[in-house]
N, C-alpha and C positions, 0 to 999 in steps of 0.2 A: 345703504348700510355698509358698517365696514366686513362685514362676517361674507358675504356674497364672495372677492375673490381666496378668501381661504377656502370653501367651501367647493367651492370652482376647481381647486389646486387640491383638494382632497380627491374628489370624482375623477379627474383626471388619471392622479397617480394610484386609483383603486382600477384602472380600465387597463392600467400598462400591463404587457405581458412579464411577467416576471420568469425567467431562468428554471427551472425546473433542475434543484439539488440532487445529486446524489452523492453515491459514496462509492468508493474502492469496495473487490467482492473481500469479506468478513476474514475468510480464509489467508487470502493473499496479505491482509495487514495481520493476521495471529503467527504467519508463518515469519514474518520482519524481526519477531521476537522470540523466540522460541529457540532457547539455548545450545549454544555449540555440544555433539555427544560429549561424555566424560569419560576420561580412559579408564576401562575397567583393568584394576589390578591384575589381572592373568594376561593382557595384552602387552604387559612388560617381558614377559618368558615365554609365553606361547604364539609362535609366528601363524597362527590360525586364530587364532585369537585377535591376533595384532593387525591381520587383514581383514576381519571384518570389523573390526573399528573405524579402519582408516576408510571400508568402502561406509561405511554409516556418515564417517564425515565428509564424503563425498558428494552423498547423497543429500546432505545439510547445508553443503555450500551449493550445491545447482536447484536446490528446492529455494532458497533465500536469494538467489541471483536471478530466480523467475521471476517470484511474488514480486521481487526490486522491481524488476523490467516492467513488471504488468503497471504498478500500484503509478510508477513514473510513464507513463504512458497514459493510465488514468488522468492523470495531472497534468501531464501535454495538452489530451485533447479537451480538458476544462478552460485553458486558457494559460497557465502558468511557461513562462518560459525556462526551460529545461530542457537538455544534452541525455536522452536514454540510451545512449550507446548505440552498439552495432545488432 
């Protein structure tokens, strides 16, 4: 019969081990998007104001330069060729 090596070539590729998916943690890809702060109108006149903006935005750029670091290192050791930095 011709149906024997199809059949053959299904059993086979139902026995391979397949890869086991996953994903980047949830947090680390919500943090990739998650908008730069907004300057609050008082942080134009009031330099207390103005400095906890700028430490909010600081904390915005080293929260998003992690999650990066993590999510491309997830993605290094999946297989993908990629440069995560230092």
């Amino acid at each position: 019969m011709k149906l024997y090596p199809i059949l053959a070539l299904l059993l086979l590729t139902a026995c391979t081990e397949r890869p086991q998916l996953t994903y980047p943690r949830r947090d680390d890809v919500e943090a990739l998007v998650v908008p730069r702060p907004k300057v609050p109108p008082e942080a134009l006149i009031d330099p207390g104001a103005d400095a906890r903006y700028r430490s909010k935005v600081r904390r915005w750029e080293d929260d998003l330069a992690a999650a990066g670091g993590r999510v491309c290192r997830f993605l290094r050791d999946t297989g993908m060729k990629v440069e995560c930095g230092g």
